[in-house]
NUDRENRO-473988 format. One record per residue (C-alpha): residue number from 0; residue in three letters; x, y, z. Coordinates in steps of 0.001 Angstrom, whole numbers, always signed. Layout:
N
TORSE n res x y z
TORSE NUM Ala X Y Z
...
//
This chain:
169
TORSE n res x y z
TORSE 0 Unk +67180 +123502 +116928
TORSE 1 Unk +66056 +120193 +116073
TORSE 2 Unk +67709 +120359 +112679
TORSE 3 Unk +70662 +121218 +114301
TORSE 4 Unk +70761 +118466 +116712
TORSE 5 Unk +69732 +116292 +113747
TORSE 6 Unk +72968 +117080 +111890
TORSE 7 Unk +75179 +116689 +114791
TORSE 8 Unk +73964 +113438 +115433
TORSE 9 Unk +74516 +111914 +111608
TORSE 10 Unk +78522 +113880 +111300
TORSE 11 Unk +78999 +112400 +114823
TORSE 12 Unk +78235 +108759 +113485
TORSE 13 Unk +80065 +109469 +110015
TORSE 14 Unk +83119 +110388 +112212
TORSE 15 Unk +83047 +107407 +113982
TORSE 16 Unk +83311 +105723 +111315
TORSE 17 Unk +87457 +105036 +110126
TORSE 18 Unk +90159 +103439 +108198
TORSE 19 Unk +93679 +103702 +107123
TORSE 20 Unk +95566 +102398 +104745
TORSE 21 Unk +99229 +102564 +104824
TORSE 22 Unk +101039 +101328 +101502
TORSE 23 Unk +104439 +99605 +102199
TORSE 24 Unk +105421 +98783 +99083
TORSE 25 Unk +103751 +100396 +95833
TORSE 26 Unk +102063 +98074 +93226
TORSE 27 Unk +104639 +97628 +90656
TORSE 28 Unk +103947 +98583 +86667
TORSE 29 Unk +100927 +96827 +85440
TORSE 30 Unk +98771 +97423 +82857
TORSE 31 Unk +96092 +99576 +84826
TORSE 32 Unk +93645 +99729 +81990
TORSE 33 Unk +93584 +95645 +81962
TORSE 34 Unk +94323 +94975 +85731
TORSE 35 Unk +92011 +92538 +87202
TORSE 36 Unk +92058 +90767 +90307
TORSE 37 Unk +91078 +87370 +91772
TORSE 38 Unk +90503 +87357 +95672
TORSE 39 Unk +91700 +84768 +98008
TORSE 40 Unk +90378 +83781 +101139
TORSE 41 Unk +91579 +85903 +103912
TORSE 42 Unk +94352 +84104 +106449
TORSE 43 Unk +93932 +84926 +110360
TORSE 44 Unk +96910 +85321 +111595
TORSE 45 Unk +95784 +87287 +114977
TORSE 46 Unk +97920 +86179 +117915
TORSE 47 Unk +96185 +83311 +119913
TORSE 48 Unk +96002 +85611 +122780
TORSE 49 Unk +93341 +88193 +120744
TORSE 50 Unk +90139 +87839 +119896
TORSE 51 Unk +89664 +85859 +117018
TORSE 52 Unk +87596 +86086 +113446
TORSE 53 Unk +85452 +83500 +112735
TORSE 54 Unk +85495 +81825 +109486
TORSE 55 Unk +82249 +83624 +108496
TORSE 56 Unk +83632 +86862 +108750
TORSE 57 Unk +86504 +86058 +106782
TORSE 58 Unk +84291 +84936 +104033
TORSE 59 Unk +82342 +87890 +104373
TORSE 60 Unk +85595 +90144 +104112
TORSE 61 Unk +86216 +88616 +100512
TORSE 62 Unk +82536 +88131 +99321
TORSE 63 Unk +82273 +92032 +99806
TORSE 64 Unk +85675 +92342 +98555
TORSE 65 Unk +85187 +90890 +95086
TORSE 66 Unk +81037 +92596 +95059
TORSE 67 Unk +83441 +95753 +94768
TORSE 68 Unk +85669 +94642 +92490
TORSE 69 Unk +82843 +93772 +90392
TORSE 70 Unk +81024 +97316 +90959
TORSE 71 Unk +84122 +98375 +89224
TORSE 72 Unk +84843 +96180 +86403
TORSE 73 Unk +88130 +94667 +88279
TORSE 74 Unk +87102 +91375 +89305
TORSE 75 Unk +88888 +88491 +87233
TORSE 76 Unk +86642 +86252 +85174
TORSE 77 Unk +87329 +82421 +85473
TORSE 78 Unk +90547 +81818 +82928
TORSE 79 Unk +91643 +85331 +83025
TORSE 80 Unk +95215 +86559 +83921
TORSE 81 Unk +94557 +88307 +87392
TORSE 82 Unk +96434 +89409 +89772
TORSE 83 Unk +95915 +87239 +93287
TORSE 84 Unk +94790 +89353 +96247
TORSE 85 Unk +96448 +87951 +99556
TORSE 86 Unk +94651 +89323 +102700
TORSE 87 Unk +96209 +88483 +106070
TORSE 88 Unk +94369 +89368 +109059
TORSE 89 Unk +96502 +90616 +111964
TORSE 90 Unk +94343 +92327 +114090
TORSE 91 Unk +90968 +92079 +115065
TORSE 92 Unk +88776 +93069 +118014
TORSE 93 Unk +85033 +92421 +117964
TORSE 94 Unk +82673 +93496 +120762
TORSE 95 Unk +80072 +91585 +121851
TORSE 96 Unk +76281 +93031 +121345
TORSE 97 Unk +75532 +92678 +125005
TORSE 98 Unk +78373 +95275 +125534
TORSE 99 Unk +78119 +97360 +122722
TORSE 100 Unk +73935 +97940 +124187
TORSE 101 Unk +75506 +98125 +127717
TORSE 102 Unk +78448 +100584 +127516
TORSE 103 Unk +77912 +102040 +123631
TORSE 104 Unk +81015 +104016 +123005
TORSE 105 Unk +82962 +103647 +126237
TORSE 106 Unk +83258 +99505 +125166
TORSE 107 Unk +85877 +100835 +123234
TORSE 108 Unk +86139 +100477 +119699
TORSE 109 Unk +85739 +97259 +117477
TORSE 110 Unk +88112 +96895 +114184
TORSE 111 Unk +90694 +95210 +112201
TORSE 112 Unk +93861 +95254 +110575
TORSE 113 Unk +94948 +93466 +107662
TORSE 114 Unk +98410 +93228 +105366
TORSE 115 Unk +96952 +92827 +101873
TORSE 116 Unk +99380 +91793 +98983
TORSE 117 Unk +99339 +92064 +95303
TORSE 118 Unk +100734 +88778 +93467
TORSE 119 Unk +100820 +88136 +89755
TORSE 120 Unk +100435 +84442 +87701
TORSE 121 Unk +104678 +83616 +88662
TORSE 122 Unk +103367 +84603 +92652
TORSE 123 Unk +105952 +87608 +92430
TORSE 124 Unk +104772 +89952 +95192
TORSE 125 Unk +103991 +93165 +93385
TORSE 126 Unk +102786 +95070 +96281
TORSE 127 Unk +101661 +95225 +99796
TORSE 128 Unk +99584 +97613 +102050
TORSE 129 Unk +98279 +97488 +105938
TORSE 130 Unk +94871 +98008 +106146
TORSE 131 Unk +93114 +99509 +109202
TORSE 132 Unk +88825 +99760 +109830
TORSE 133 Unk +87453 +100833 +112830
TORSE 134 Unk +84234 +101545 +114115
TORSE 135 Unk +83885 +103323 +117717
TORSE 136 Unk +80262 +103642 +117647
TORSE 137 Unk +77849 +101302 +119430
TORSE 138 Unk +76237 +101055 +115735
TORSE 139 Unk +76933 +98125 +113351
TORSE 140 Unk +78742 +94845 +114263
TORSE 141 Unk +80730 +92402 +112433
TORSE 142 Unk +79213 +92339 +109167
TORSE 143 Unk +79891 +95949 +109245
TORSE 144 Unk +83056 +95767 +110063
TORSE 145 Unk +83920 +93326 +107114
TORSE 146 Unk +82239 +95432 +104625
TORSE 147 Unk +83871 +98744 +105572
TORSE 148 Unk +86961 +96640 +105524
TORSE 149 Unk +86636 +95346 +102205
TORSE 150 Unk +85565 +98672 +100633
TORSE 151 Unk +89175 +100260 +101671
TORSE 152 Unk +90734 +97645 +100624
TORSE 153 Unk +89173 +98003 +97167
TORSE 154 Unk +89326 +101575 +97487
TORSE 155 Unk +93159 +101583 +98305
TORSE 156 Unk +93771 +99112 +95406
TORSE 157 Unk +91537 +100892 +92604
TORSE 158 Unk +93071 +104349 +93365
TORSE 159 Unk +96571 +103033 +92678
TORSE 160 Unk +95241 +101367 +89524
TORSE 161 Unk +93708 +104995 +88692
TORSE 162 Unk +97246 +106959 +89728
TORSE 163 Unk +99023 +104677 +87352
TORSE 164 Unk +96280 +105293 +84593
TORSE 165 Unk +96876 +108991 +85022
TORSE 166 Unk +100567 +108673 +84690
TORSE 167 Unk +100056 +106877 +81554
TORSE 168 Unk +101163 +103135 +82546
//
């Protein structure tokens, strides 16, 4: 019984757990064995009216952005030819830890939503996605939340790299 409970518990917190990606306009044909990227900071551009990211969570949305890049063998090299990774934050809604101990799950759920675009060298937008994390847990906080945003991010751009690899590009 105990077991059972035990397993409950963890799928419960995995399911919590979220993100979307929606790609509005493909990557176009590049060289996916060769692609690299360079990251640039992230923009907020969350309506005055919202809550709003601090500049260290920003930073921590591209640090953990280009760690994996790196894990991955995509993250430019100073002097290479990469393509420029434009992250624009247009959501965002971050709990506070008083209420996330006070009301767990029913102080509703923290994430954020991005538009990330692809740019080459000329600045000729080669793609664009929106980007969704979530987290509806009482678990976690912001540094969380900016490292399960940057993995889907990497994960949405390093499976279209791999697509194109399988199609032979």
């Amino acid at each position: 019984m105990r077991r059972a409970l035990t397993i409950f518990a963890i799928s419960v917190l995995v399911a919590a757990c979220g993100s979307t990606s929606q790609i509005r306009q493909p990557v176009e044909p590049v060289s996916a064995a060769t692609a690299v990227f360079s990251v640039e900071k992230p923009v907020n551009a969350v309506p005055r009216d919202s809550d709003q990211p601090a500049e260290h969570f920003l930073s921590a949305i591209a640090s953990y952005l280009k760690s994996e890049l790196a894990k991955n063998g995509r993250l430019a090299k100073e002097g290479d030819d990469a393509l420029k990774i434009d992250i624009k934050v247009i959501e965002f809604r971050m709990r506070s830890g008083v209420t996330r101990m006070m009301f767990g799950v029913f102080a509703g759920k923290d994430g954020i939503a991005s538009e990330v675009s692809v740019r080459d060298s000329s600045q000729k937008v080669l793609g664009s996605s929106t980007v969704s994390t979530f987290n509806v847990m009482a678990v976690g906080g912001e540094e969380d939340i900016a490292r399960m945003h940057a993995e889907e991010i990497a994960r949405t751009l390093l499976e279209r790299l791999k697509a194109r690899q399988e199609q032979g590009r």
